[in-house]
C-alpha positions as CSV (number, residue, x, y, z in Angstrom):
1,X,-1.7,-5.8,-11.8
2,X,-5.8,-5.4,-12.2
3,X,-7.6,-3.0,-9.8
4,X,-9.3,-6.8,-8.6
5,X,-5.6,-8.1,-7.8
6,X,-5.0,-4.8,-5.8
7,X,-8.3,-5.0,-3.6
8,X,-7.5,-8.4,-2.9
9,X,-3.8,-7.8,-2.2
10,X,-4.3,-5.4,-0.2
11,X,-6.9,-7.6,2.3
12,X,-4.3,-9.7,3.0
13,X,-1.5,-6.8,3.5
14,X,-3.9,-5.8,6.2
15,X,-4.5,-8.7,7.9
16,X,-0.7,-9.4,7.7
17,X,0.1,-5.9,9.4
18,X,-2.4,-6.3,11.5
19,X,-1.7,-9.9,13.5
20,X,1.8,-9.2,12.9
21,X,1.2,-6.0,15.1
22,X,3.0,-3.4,12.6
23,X,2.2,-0.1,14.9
24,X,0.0,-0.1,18.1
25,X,-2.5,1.6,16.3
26,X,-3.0,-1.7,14.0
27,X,-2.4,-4.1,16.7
28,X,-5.4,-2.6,18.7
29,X,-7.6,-1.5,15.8
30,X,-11.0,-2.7,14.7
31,X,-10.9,-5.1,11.6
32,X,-14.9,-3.3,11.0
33,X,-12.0,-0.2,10.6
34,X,-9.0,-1.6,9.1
35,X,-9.9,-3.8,6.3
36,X,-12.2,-1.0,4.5
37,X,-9.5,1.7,5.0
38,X,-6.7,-0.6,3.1
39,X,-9.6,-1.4,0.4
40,X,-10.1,2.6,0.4
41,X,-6.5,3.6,-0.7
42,X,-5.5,0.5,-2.4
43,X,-5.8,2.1,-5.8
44,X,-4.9,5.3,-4.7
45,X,-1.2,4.9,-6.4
46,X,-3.2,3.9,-9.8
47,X,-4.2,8.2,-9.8
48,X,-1.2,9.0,-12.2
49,X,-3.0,6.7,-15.2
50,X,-6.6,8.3,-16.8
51,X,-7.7,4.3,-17.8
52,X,-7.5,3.1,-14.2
53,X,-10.7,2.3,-11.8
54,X,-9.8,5.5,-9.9
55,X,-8.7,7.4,-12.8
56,X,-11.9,7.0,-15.1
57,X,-13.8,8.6,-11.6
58,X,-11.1,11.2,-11.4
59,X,-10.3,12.5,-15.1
60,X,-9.9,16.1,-13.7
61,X,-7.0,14.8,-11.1
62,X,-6.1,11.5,-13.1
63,X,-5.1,13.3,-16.8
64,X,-2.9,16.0,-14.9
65,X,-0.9,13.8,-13.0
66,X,-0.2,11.6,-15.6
67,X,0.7,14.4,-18.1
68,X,3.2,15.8,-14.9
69,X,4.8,12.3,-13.8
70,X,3.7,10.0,-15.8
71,X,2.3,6.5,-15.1
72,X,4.3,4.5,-12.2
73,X,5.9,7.6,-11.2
74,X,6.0,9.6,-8.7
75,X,2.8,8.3,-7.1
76,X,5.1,4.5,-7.1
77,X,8.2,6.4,-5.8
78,X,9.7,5.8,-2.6
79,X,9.3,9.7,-2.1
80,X,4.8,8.2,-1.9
81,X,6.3,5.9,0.6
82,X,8.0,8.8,3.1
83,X,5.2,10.4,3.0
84,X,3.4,7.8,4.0
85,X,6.0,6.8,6.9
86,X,5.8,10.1,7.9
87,X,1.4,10.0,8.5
88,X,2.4,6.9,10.7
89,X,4.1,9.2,13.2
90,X,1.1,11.7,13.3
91,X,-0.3,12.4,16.5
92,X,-3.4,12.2,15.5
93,X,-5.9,14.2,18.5
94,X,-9.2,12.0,19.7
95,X,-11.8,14.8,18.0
96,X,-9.9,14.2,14.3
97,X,-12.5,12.4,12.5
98,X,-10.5,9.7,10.8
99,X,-9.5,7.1,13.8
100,X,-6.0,6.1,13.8
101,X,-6.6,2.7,12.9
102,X,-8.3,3.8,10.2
103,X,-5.2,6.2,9.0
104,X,-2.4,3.4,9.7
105,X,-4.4,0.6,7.2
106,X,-5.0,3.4,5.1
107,X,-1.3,4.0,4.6
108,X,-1.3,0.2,4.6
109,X,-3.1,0.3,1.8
110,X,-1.6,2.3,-0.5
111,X,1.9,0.4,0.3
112,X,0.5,-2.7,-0.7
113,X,-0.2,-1.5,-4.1
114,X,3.5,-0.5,-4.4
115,X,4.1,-3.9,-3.2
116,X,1.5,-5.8,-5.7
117,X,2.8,-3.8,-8.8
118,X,6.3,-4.7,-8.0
119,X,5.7,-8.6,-8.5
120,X,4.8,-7.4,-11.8
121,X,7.7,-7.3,-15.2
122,X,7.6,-3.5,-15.3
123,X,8.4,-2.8,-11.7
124,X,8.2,0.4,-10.2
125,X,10.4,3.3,-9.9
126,X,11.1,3.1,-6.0
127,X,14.4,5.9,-6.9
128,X,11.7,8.2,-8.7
129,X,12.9,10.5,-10.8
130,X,15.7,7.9,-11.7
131,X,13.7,5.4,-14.1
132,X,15.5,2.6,-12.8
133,X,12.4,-0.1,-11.6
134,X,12.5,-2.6,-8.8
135,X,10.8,-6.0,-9.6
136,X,10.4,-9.2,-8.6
137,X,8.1,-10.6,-11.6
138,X,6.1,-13.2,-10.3
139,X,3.0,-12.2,-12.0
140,X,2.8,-11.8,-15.9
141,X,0.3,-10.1,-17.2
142,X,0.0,-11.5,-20.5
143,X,-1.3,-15.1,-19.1
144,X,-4.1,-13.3,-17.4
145,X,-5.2,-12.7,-13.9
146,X,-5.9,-16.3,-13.1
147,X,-3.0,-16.2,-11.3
148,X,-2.7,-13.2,-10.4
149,X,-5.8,-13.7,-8.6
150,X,-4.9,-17.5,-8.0
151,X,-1.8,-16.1,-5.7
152,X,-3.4,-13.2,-4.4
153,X,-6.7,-15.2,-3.2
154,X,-3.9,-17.7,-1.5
155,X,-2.2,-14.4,0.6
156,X,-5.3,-14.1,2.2
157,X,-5.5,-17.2,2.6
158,X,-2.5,-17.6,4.6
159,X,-3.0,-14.4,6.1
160,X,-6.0,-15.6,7.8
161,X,-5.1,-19.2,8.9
162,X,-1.3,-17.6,10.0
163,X,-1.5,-17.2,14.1
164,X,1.1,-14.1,14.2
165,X,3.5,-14.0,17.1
166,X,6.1,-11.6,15.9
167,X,5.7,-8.2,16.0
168,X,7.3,-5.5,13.3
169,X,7.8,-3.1,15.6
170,X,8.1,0.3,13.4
171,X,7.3,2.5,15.8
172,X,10.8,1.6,17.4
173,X,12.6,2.5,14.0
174,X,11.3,5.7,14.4
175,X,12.7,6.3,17.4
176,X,16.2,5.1,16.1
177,X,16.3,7.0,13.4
178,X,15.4,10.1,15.7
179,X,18.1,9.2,18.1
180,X,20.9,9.3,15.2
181,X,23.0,11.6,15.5
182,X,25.1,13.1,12.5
């Protein structure tokens, strides 16, 4: 998927967590907060390849990462993701200068590249190191990003017209997961 797939993607990931009320955190938070943050680390993933957006900007951090994991690695591994899940249940204090908001559609963010590139034929590696990919190719790359940007544009779309009502509440999975006792 192009970086201009990704931003756009990710818009509508973060309206979609948002009305759909993902953690409180979203649910309460500033849109002024929550759509830049998700913009912010959208191409964050994209870090592990030199010729991406982030990677050009980055060569010194883009060129070793690759070299160690390779592109759609780690950065696309479910391993990214538990890390991620596991900033969600930060306590972050009122002085921290990043508002929780801000840190949830952040986190947000990044996921909905994983999400984006796994529309695409080559998947990602959600099992990293195991090179088995998970895809659900929707998008080809080799007819463009009309529609890519076609389906992506339509997302937001939907995300903004949709009214909400149901909540994903993740903060309760947390607590069931902590409650399980082995």
């Amino acid at each position: 998927m192009t970086a201009e797939g990704h931003l756009i993607f990710s818009v509508a990931c973060a309206i979609f967590a948002k009305k759909a009320e993902v953690t409180p955190e979203l649910a309460a938070g500033d849109w002024w907060h929550i759509i830049p943050a998700a913009l912010l680390t959208s191409l964050l993933p994209d870090i592990d390849h030199p010729k991406s957006v982030l990677g050009q900007r980055l060569r010194w951090i883009a060129i070793p990462i690759s070299r160690a994991f390779g592109h759609r690695g780690f950065t696309h591994s479910l391993l990214a993701i538990a890390g991620g899940m596991a900033l969600f249940q930060l306590d972050v204090p009122r002085s921290w200068p990043i508002p929780p908001d801000v840190l949830h559609a952040m986190i947000i963010g990044y996921f909905s590249h994983l999400l984006a590139d796994m529309l695409t034929p080559a998947g990602v590696p959600l099992l990293w190191p195991c090179r088995w990919r998970f895809r659900l190719p929707v998008l080809n790359s080799q007819k463009g990003n009309q529609l890519e940007r076609a389906l992506c544009l339509c997302l937001v779309a939907f995300a903004i017209y949709w009214q909400g009502g149901c909540t994903i509440p993740v903060q309760s999975y947390f607590e069931q997961i902590k409650n399980i006792r082995l």
